[in-house]
C-alpha positions in Angstrom: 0.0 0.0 0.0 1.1 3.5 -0.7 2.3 5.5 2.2 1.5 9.1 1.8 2.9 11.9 4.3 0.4 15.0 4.4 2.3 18.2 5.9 -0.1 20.9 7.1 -2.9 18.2 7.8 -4.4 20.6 10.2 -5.0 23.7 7.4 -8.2 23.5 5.0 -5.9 22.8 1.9 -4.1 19.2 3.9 -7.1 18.2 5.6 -9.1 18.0 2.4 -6.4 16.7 0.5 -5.7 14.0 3.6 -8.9 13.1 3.9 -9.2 12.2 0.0 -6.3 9.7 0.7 -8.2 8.8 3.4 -10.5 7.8 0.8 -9.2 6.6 -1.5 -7.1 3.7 0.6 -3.6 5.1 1.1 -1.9 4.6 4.3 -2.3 8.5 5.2 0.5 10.0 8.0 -1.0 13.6 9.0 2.3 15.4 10.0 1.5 18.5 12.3 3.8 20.4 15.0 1.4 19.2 17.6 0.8 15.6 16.3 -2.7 16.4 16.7 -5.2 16.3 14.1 -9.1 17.0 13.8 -11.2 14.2 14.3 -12.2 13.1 10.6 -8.6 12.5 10.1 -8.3 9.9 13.3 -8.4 7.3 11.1 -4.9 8.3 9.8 -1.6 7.9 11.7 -0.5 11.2 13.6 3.0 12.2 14.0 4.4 15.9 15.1 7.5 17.3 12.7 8.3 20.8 12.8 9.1 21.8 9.0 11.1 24.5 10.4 13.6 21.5 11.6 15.0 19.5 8.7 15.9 16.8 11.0 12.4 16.7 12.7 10.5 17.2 9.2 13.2 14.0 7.5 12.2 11.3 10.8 8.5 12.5 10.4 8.0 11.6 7.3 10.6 8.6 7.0 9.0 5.2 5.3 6.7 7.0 2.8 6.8 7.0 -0.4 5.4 10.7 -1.2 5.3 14.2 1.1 2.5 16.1 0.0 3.6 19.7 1.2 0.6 21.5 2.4 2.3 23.5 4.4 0.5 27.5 3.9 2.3 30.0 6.9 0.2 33.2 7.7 0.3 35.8 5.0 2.8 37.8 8.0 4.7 34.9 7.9 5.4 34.0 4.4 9.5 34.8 4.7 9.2 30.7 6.8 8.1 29.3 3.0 11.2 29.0 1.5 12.9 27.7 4.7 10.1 24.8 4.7 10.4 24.5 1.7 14.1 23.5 1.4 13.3 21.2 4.6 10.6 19.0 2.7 12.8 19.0 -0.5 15.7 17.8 2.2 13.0 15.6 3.4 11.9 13.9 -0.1 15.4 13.3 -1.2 16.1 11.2 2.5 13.5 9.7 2.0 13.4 8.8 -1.7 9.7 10.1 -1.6 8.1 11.5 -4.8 7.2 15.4 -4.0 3.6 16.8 -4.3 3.2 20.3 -4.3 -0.2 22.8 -5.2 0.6 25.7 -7.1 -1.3 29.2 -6.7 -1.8 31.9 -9.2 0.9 34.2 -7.1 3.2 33.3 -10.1 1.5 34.6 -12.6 1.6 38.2 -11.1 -1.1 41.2 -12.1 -2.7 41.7 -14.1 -2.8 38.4 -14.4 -3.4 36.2 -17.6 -7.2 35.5 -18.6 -6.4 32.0 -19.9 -3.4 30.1 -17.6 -2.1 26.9 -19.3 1.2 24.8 -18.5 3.1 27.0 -20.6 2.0 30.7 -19.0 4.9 32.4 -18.5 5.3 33.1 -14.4 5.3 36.6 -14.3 5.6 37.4 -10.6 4.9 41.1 -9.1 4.5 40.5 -5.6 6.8 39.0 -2.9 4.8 36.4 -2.4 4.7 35.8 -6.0 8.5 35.8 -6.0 8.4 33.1 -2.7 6.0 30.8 -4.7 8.0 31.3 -8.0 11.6 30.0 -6.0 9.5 27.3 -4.2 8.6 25.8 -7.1 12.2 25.6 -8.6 13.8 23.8 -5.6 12.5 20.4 -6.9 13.8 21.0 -10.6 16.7 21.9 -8.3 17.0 18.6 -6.3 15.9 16.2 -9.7 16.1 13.4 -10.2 15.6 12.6 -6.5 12.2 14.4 -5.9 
């Protein structure tokens, strides 16, 4: 059975996206600071990893076979991305675990394109724009391991 590590299990993004695991008969681990989880994902095993600490973040998630990083800092806090970031990249690559990542339209700046395909152009014009943008080069960056 797949093993699937979901970072951020407690936001609305990783508890949706844990919960369709759930669902769908993969071996869910919920990875929080805490541990703790809300009670429609009990069914999953709970673990705590700090994605601040590479170290915590690489023995959280060790035995699976993808990370899915739904990991989302508040809006104030979006200088932690990159940092956690590099920590689940470091994590995937001990791990040999296959990255999964959601993109948002930061990239694409403003005004942004009426029609976004795989081949829009990112066109960044906010920091957070420019965070997402370097995010989503780190696994080009650690290939073929992620």
């Amino acid at each position: 059975m797949t093993k699937i590590a979901i970072l951020g299990a407690n936001g609305r993004l990783g508890r949706v996206v844990a919960k369709a695991f759930i669902d769908a008969g993969f071996d869910v681990r919920t990875v929080t600071r805490t541990g703790k989880v809300p009670a429609e994902l009990k069914v999953a095993t709970a673990v705590a990893g700090d994605a601040l600490d590479r170290q915590s973040l690489i023995r959280a998630t060790e035995g699976v076979d993808i990370i899915f990083n739904g990991l989302n800092p508040i809006y104030t806090d979006w200088g932690k991305c990159l940092p956690m970031a590099e920590n689940v990249m470091a994590a995937c690559r001990a791990n040999g675990a296959l990255h999964l990542f959601p993109g948002t339209v930061y990239n694409y700046g403003s005004p942004m394109p009426e029609v976004i395909t795989e081949e829009t152009p990112f066109h960044p014009t906010t920091d957070k724009g420019r965070i997402r943008c370097a995010m989503e080069e780190l696994p080009a960056a650690c290939a073929p391991f992620c």
